[in-house]
DRENPA-3360 file (N, C-alpha, C; in nm, 2 decimals, always signed):
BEGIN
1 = XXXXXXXX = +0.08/-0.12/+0.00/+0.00/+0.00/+0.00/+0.09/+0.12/+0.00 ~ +0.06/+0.22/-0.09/+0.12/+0.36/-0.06/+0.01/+0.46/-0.08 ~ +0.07/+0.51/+0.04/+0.01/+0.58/+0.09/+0.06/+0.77/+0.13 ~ -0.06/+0.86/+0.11/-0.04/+1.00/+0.08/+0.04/+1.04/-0.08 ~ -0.02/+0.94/-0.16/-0.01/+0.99/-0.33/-0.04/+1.07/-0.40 ~ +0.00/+1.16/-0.49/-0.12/+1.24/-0.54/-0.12/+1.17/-0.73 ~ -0.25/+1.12/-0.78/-0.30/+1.05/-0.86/-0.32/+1.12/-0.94 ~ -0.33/+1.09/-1.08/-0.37/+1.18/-1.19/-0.48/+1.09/-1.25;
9 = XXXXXXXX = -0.57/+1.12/-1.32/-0.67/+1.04/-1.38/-0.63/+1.07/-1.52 ~ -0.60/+1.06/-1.61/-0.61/+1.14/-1.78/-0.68/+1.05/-1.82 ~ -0.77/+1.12/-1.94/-0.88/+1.08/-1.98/-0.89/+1.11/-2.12 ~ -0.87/+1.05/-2.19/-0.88/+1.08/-2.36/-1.03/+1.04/-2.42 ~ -1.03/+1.14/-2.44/-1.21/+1.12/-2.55/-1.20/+1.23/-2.67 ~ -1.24/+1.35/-2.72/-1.23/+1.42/-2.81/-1.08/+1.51/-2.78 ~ -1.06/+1.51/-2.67/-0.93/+1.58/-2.61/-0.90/+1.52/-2.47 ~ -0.79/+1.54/-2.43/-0.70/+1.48/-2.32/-0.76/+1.61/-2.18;
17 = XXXXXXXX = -0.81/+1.53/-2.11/-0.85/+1.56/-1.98/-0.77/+1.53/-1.88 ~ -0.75/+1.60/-1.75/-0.68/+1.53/-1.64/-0.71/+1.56/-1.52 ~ -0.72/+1.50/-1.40/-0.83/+1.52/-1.28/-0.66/+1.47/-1.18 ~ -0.62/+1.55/-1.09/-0.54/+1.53/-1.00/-0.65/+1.47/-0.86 ~ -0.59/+1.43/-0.79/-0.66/+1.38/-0.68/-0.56/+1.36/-0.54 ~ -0.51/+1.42/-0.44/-0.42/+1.45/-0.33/-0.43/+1.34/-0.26 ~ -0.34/+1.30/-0.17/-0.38/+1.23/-0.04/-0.39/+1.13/-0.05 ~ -0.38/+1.00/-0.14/-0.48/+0.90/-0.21/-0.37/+0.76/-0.11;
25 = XXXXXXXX = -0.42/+0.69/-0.06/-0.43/+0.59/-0.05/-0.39/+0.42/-0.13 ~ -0.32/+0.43/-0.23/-0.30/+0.34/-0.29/-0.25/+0.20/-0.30 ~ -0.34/+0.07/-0.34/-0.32/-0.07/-0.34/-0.32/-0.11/-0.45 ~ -0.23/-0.17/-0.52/-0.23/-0.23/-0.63/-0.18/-0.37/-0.61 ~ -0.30/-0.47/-0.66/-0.32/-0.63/-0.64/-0.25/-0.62/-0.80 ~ -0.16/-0.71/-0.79/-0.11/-0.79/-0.96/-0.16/-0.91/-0.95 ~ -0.18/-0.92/-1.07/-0.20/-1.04/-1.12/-0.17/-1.07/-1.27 ~ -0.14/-1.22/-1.28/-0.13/-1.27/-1.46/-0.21/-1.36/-1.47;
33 = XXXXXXXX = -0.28/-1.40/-1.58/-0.37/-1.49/-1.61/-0.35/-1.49/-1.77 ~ -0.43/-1.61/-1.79/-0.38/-1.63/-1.94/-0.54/-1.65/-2.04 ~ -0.49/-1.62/-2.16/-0.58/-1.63/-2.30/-0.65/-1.75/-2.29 ~ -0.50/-1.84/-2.31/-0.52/-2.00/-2.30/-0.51/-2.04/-2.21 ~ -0.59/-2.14/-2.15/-0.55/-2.22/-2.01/-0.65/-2.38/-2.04 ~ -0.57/-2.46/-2.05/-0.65/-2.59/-2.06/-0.56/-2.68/-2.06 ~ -0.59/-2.80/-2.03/-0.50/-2.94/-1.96/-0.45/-2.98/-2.08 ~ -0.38/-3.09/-2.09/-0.30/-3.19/-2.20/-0.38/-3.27/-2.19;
41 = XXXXXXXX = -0.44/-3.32/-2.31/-0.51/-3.45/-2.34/-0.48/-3.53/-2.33 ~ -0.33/-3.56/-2.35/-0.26/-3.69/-2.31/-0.21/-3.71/-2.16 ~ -0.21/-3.60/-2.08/-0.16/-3.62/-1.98/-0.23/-3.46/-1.88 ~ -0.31/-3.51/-1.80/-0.39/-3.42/-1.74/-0.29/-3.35/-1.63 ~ -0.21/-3.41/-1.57/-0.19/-3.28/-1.48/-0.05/-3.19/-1.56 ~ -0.08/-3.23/-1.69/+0.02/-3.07/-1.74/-0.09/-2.99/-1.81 ~ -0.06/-2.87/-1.75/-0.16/-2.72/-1.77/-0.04/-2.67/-1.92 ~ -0.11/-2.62/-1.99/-0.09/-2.56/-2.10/-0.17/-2.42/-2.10;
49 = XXXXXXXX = -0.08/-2.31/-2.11/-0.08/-2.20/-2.04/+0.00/-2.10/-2.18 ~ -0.11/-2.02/-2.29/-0.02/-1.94/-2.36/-0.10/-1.81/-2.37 ~ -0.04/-1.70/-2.42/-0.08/-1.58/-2.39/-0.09/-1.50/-2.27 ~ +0.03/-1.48/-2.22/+0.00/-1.41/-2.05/-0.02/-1.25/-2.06 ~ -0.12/-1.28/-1.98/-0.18/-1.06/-1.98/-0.15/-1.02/-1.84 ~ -0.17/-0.91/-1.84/-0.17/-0.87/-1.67/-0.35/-0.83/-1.61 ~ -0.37/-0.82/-1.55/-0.53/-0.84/-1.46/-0.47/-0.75/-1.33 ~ -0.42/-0.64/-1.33/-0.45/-0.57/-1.21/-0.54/-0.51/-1.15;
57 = XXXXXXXX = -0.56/-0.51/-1.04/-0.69/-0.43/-0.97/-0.67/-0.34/-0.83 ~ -0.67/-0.22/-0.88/-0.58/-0.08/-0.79/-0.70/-0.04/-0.71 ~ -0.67/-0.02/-0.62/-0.83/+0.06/-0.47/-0.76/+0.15/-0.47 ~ -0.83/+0.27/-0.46/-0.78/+0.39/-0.39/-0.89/+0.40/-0.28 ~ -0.85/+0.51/-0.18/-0.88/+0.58/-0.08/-0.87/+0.74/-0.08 ~ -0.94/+0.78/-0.07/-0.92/+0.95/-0.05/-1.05/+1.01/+0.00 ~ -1.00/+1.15/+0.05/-1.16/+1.19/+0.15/-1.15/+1.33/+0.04 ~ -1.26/+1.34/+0.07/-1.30/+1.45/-0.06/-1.43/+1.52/+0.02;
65 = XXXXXXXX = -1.42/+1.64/-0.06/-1.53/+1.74/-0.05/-1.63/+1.73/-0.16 ~ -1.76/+1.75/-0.09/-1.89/+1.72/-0.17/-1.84/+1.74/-0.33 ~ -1.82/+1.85/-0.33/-1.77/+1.91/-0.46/-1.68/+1.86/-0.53 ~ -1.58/+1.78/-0.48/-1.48/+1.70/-0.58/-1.48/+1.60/-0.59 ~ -1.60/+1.54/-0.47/-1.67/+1.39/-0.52/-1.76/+1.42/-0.65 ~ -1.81/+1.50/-0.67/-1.91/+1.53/-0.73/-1.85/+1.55/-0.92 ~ -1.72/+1.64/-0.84/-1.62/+1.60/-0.96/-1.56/+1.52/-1.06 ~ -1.55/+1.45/-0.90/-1.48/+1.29/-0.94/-1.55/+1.16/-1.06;
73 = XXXXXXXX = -1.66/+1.20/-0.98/-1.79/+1.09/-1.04/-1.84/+1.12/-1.19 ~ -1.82/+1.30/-1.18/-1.87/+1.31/-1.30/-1.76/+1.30/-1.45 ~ -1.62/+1.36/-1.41/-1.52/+1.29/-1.48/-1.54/+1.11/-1.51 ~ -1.56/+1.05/-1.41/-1.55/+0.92/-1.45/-1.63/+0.87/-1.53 ~ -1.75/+0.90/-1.52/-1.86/+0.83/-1.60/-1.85/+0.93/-1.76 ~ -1.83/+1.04/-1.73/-1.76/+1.11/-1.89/-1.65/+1.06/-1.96 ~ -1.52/+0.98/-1.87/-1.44/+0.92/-1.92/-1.46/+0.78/-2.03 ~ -1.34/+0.81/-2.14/-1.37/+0.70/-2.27/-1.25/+0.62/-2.24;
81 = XXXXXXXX = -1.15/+0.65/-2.29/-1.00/+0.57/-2.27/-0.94/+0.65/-2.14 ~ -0.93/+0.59/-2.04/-0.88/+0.64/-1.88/-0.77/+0.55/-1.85 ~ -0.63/+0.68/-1.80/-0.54/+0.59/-1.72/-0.52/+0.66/-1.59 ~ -0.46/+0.60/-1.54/-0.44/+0.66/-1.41/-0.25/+0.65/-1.39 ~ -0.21/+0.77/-1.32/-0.11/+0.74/-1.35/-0.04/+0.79/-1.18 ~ +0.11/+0.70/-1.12/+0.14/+0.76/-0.99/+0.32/+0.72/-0.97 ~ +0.30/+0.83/-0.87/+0.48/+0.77/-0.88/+0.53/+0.67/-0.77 ~ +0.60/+0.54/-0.78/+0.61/+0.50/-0.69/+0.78/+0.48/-0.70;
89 = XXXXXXXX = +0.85/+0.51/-0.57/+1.00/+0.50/-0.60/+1.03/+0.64/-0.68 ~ +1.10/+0.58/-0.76/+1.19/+0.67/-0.90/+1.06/+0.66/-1.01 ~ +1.00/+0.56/-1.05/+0.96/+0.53/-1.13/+0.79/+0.66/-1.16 ~ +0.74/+0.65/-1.25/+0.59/+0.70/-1.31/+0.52/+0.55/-1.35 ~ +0.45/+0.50/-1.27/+0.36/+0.40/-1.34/+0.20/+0.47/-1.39 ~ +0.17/+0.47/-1.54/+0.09/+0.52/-1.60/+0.01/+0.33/-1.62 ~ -0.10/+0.37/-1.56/-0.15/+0.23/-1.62/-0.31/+0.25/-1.72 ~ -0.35/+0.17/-1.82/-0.50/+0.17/-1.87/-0.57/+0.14/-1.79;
97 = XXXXXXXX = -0.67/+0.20/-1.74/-0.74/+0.13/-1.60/-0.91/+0.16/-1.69 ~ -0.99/+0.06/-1.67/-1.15/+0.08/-1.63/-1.18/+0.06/-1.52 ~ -1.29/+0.14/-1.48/-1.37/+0.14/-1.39/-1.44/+0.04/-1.35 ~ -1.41/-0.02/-1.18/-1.40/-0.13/-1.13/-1.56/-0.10/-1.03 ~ -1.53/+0.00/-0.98/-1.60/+0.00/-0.85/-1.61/+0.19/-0.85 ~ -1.72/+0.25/-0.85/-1.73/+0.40/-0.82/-1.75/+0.42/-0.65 ~ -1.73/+0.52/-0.62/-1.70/+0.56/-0.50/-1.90/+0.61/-0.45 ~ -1.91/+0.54/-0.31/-2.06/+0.51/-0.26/-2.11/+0.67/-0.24;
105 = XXXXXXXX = -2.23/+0.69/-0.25/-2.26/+0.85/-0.20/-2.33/+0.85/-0.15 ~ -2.33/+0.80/+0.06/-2.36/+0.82/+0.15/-2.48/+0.97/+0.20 ~ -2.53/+1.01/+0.24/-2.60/+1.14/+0.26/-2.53/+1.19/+0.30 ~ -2.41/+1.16/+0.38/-2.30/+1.24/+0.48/-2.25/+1.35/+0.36 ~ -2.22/+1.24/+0.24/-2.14/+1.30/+0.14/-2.17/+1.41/+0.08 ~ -2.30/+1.44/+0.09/-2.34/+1.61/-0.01/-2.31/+1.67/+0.13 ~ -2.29/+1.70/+0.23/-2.22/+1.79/+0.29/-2.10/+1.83/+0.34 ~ -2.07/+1.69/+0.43/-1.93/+1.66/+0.48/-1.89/+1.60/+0.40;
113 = XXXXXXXX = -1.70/+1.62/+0.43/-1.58/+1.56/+0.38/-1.58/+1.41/+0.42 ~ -1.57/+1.32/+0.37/-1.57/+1.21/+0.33/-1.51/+1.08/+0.31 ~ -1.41/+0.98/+0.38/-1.36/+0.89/+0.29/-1.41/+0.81/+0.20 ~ -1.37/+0.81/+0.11/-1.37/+0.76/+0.00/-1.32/+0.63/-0.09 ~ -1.35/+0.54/-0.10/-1.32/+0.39/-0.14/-1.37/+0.38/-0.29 ~ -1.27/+0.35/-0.44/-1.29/+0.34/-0.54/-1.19/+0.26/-0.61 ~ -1.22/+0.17/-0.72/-1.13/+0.07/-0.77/-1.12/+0.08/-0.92 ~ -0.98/+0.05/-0.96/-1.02/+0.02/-1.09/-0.95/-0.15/-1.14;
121 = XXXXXXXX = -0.94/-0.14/-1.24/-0.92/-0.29/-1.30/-0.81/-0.23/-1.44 ~ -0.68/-0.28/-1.44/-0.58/-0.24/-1.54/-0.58/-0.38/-1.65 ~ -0.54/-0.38/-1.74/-0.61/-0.52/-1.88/-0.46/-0.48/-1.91 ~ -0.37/-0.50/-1.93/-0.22/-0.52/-2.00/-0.15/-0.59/-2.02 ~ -0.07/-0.56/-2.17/+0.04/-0.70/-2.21/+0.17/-0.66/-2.14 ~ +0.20/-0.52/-2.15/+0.31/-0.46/-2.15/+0.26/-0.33/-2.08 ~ +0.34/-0.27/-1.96/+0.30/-0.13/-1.94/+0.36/-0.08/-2.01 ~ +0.35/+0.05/-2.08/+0.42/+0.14/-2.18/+0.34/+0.28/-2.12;
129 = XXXXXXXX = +0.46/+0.41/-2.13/+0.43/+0.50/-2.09/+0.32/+0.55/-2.21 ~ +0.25/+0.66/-2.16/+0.14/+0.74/-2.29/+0.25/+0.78/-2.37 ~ +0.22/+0.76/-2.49/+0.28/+0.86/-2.59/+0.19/+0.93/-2.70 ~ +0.22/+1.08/-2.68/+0.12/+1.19/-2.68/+0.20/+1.25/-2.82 ~ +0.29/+1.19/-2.86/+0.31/+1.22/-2.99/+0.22/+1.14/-3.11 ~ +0.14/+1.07/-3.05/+0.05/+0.98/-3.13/-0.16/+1.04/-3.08 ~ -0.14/+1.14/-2.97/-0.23/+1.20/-2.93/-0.27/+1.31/-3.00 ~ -0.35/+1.38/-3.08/-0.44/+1.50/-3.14/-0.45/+1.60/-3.04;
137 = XXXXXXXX = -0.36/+1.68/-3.11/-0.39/+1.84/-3.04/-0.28/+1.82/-2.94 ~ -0.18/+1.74/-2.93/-0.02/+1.72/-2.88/+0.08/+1.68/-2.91 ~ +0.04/+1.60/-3.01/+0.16/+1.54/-3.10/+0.26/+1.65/-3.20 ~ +0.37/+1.56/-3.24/+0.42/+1.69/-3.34/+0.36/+1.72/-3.48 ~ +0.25/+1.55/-3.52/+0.15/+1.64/-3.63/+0.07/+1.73/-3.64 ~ -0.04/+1.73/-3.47/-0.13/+1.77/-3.48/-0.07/+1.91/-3.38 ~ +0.01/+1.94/-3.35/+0.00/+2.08/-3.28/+0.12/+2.05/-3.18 ~ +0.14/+2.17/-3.08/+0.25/+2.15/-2.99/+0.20/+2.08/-2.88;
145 = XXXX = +0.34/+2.05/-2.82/+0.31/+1.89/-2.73/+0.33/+1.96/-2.59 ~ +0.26/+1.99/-2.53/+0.23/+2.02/-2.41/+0.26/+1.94/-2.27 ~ +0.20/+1.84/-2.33/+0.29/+1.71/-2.21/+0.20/+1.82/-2.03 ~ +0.24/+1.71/-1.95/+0.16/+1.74/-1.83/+0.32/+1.82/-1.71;
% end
């Protein structure tokens, strides 16, 4: 778990969106699982096992104000292609994430500040950082590259 992150959501649909998020709480469960998975006909306890992907599934935590839950929720469900991206160590891990689990809206929530519990699910062969040279309205075809 790490913990006191500050998270980025970017969100590409007609143009590149991005939602910062402070304080966050982060768990990231790995996992691999495969395409193929089925026994040997000739001999059952060998597993035959091809195409391995990754299946992560990241929780955050964060307490928020009515207003940036309100934010939150509505970026998300507006979101088309979403990653989420954080630093852990030296490293930037930018991952593809869909939406796993939206964060609950309690009555407490339209007034008071709030903790907050929301998941997503990452589908990957390979992480690879964004490259916004292949993004509209950042790339070096389509305009200057602005980068975050």
């Amino acid at each position: 778990m790490i913990i006191n992150q500050t998270i980025k959501l970017i969100n590409f649909s007609t143009s590149v969106n991005m939602k910062v998020i402070e304080n966050t709480a982060i768990d990231v469960e790995p996992s691999i699982k495969y395409r193929v998975s089925k026994t040997n006909a000739f001999d059952p306890t060998k597993l035959i096992q091809r195409d391995p992907y990754h299946e992560d599934t990241i929780k955050c935590e964060s307490v928020f104000t009515p207003e940036e839950l309100d934010d939150l929720i509505a970026f998300l469900k507006n979101s088309s292609r979403l990653y989420l991206e954080f630093s852990y160590l030296t490293h930037t891990l930018q991952y593809p994430v869909i939406i796993d689990k939206l964060p609950k809206i309690p009555d407490d929530a339209r007034f008071f500040n709030t903790k907050q519990s929301y998941s997503f699910k990452a589908i990957y062969k390979t992480l690879e950082p964004i490259n916004f040279d292949d993004t509209p309205g950042y790339g070096n075809y389509w305009g200057l590259s602005w980068g975050f």
